[in-house]
N, C-alpha and C positions, 0 to 999 in steps of 0.2 A: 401367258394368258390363263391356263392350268391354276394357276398357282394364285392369281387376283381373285378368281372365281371362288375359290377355296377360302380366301381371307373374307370375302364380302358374306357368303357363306356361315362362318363360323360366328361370325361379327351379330348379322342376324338371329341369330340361336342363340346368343348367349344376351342379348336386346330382349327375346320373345320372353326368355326364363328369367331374366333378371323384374320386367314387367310381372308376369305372374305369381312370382316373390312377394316385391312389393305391396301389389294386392291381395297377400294370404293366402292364395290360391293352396298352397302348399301345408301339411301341418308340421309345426316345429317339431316336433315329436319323432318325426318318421323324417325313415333319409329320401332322397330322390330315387329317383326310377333311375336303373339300370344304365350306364352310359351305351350299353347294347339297345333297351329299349327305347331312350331317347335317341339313338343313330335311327330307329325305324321308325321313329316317329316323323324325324324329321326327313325322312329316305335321305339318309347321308350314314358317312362312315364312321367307325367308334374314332380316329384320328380327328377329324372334323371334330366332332362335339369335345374329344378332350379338350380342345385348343380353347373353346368355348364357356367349357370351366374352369380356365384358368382367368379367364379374363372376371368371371365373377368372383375367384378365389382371392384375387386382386383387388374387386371393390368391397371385399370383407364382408359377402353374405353368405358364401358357402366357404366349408372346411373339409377334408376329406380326411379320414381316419382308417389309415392304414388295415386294410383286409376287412374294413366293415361296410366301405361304403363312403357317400358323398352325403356331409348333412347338413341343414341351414344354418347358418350361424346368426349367434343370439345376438341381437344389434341395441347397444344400449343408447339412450336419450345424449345428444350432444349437449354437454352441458353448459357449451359457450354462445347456446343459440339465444339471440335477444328475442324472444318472442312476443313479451307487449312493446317495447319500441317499435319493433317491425310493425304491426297492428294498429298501427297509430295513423306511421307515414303511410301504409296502404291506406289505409279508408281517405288517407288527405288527399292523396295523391286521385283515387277513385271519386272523390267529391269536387277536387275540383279541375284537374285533368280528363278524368273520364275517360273516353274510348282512345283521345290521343295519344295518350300514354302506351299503346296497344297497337300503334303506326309504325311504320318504316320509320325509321331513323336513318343518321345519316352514315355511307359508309364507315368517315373516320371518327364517329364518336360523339356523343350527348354535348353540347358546348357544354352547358351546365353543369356537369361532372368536368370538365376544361377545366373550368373558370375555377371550381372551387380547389380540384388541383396544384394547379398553378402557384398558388401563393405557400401552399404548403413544401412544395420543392423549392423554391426561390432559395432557401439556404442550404441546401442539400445538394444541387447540382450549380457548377459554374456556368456564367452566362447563359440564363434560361429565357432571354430575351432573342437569343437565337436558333433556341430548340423551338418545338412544334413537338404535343403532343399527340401520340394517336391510339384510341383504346381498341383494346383487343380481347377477344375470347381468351381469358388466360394467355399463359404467357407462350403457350406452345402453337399457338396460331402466328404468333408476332414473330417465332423462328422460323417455319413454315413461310412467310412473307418475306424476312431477312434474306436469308437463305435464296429463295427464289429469284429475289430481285437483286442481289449484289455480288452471285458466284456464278460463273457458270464450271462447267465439265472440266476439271483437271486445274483447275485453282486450289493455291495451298491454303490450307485453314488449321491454323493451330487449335490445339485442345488440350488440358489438361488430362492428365493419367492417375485415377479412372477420373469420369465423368459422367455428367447427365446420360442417363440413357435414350430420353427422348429426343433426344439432339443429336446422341452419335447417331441412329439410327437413320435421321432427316437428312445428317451429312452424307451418310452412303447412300442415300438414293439418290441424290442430289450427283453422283460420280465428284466428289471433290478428292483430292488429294490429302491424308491426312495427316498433319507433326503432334506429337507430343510430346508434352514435359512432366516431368516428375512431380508429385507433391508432396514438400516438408510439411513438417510442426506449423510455418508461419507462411507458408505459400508454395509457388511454384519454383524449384531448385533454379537457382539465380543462374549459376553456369548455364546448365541448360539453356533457359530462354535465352542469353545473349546470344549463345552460337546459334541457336537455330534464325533467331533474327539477323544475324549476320551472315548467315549460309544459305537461308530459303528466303526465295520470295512471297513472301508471305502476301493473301490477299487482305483475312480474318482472323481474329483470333477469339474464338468463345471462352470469356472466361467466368467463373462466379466467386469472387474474390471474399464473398461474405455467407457464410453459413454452406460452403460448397458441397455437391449432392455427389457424389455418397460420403463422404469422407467426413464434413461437419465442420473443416477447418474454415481460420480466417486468416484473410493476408493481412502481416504486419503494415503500419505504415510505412517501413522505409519499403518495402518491397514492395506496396503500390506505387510508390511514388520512380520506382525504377519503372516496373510495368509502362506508367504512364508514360517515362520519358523514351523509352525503344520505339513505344507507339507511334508518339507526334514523330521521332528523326525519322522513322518510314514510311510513315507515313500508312499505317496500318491498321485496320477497321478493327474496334475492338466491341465487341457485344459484350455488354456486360449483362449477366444474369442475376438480379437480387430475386429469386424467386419467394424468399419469404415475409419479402415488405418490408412492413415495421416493425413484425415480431421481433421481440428482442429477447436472448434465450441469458442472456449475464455478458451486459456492458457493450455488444458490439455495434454500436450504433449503425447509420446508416450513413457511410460516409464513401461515396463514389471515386471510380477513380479519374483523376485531373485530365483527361482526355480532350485535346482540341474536338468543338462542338462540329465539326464537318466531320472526325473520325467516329465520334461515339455514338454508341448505339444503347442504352439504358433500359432493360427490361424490366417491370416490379407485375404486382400480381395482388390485385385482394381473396383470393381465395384461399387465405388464412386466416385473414383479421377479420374477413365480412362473411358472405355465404358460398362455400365450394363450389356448387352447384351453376351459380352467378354466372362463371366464368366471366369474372370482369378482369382484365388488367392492361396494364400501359406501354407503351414505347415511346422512351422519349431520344430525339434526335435532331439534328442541322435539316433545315431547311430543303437541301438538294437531298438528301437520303430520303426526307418525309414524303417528297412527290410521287420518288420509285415506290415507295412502300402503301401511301395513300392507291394509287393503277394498281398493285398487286392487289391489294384488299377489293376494292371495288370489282375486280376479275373473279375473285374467289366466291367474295361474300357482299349480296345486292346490297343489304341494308344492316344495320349495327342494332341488336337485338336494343333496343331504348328501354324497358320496363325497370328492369334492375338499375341500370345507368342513375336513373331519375333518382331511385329508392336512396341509391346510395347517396345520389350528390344533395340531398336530403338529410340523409343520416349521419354526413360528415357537418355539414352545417349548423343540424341541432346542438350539436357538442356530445350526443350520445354518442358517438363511435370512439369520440378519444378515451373519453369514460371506460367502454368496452375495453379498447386497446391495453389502458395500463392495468386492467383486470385478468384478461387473457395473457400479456406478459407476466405478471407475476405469477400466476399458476401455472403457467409453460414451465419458468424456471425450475420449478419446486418439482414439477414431473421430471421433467429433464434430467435434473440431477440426481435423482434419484433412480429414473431409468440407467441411465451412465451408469452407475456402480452399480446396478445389476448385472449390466452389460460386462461390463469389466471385472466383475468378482466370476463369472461362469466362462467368461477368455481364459483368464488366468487358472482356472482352476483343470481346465485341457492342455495348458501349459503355452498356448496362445498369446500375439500380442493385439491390441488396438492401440488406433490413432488417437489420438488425444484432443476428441468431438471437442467444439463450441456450443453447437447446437446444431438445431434441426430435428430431423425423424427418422437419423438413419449412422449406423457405426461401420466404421469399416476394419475389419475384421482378418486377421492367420492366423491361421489355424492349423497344425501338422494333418496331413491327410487321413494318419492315421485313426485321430478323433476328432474327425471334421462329422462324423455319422451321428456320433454321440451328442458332439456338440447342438448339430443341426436340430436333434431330438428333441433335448433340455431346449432349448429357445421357443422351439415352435410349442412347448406344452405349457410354456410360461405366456404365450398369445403373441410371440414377435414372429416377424417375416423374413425367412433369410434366402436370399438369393447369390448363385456361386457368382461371381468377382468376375470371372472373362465378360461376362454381359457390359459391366462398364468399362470395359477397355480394347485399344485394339493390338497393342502385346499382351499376349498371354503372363499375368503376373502368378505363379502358382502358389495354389492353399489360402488364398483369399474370397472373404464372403462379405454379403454386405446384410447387415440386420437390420430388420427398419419397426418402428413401432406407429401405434396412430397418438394424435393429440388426445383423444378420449380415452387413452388406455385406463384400464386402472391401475392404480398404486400397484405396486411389489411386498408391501406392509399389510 
């Protein structure tokens, strides 16, 4: 009980300061008050507010600089934001929607963002005449609902090694049981997954076969196409996690894995290609899965936030978003791989190895412990985020870190 108090707590504190941020309250120039004086501001303890700056440290507004202090960090214009498209479809949508647009909507999701959906998966996932879309606050609500409604206490759930952190986290609280497999160059080590599929009863298997978090790898086709077939003979829930959509970081398209439509479970996300903030994204699934997961949503969450819903299923339809799309792809690439060899020229140069990213926002990294400090140093003064390797895993793999950069970084040039 102790211990929820303290998270709701800190959650709050770092909501209040994150808001008086935003609003300038603060001047860029000067660091923050004291993590002593913010503890008595807020009568709480310097432990408390630590926790509370990390979560802003996390949404990249504050930076702390060793023995000086906590200072705000300079937040530059996103340069992928469409701002007179956007400006267009509000005022249409305010002109001729009006306060509707501003209503409860429905638990499982705008039809109208359905509908314009739909035709765009038709070639991307098999038999979508027997899916059932349902949208979600980003993609970690739609785990949250997964999770909920298809495990209970002491069900096995495969996962890759490392993995999401958001997800392991939801599995442990959730009490499930957890297996992991290894990840190569082209996926998850093949041995591996047969035996554990032949050895555990598996309920779940989380996987992210495309642009995988932290590591960046992609599964080959033949290793999907194994994936899929252990699935169907067990008959074994597989969540698939595309959490970066359509971004395409070089050639990985979006091609799913052959899951019988009762076993799959298909997570994507526009809080890449459209606006973060949004949290718009999808779960697509079989019919009998969609019901459980429709009562979970509706239990959670009364109504499905509609405003953005609309914006988008608008902005997909003008044709301005694919537009966007292959604009934001092509400058990802160019980031991307130039990030990479940044990344890779300061591994190597600690004597370090990394995996051999596809894409994403994030490297996974060993590093001898020895110059894991230095390492750490050089990253973070070049603006990346490095966090130590046990967080995404549940063996301890030692002298591994995970790097991560933002889509708006700047060049290294």
């Amino acid at each position: 009980m102790v211990e929820k108090t303290k998270q709701v707590l800190y959650q709050k504190i770092a909501g209040d300061l994150k808001k008086r941020i935003i609003s300038g309250e603060f001047d860029k120039d000067k660091k923050l008050s004291s993590i002593r004086e913010i503890a008595s501001r807020y009568s709480t303890t310097p432990v408390t507010v630590t926790n509370a700056l990390k979560l802003l440290e996390n949404d990249g507004l504050i930076e702390r600089k060793g023995g000086s202090g906590v200072f705000l960090k300079e937040r530059s214009r996103d340069p992928f934001f469409p701002v007179d498209d956007l400006k267009k479809i509000f005022n249409s949508i305010l002109e001729n929607e009006g306060s509707d647009a501003f209503e409860y909507g429905e638990s499982s999701g705008f039809h109208g963002l359905k509908d314009v959906l739909r035709p765009r998966l038709q070639g991307v996932l098999e038999n979508m005449e027997k899916r059932e879309i349902l949208i979600t606050s980003g993609s970690q609500q739609a785990l949250h609902l997964i999770f909920s409604s298809l495990l209970k206490v002491g069900d096995w759930v495969l996962v890759e090694e490392p993995t999401y952190l958001a997800a392991l986290r939801i599995l442990r609280e959730k009490g499930v049981r957890i297996e992991t497999v290894s990840m190569k160059e082209n996926g998850p080590d093949m041995k591996e997954l047969k035996r554990i599929f032949e050895s555990r009863p598996l309920k779940m298997a989380y996987l992210m076969p495309r642009y995988q978090s932290p590591t960046g790898l992609c599964y080959s086709n033949t290793v999907k196409s194994a994936v899929a077939g252990l699935a169907n003979k067990n008959g074994v829930y597989i969540v698939e996690d595309n959490s970066f959509g359509e971004l395409d970081f070089g050639g990985n398209t979006e091609e799913p894995l052959k899951v019988s439509s009762s076993l799959h479970i298909y997570l994507s996300s526009f809080s890449k290609t459209f606006l973060s903030g949004a949290r718009v994204g999808y779960c697509i699934c079989g019919k009998d899965i969609y019901r459980n997961l429709t009562m979970a949503k509706e239990d959670s969450d009364l109504a499905s936030p509609l405003f953005f819903q609309i914006v988008l299923s608008k902005y997909i339809k003008s044709g301005q978003y694919d537009k966007r799309l292959k604009k934001i792809n092509n400058i990802s690439r160019n980031i991307f791989k130039e990030i990479k060899e940044k990344v890779k020229e300061t591994v190597q140069k600690y004597g370090g190895e990394m995996m051999n990213t596809k894409g994403g926002y994030s490297f996974w990294c060993r590093i001898k412990d020895s110059e894991s400090a230095k390492f750490i140093t050089e990253m973070k003064k070049e603006g990346f985020k490095v966090e130590n390797g046990k967080e995404f895993t549940i063996h301890e793999i030692p002298d591994c870190y995970c790097v991560k950069y933002v889509r708006g970084m700047k060049k290294t040039t």
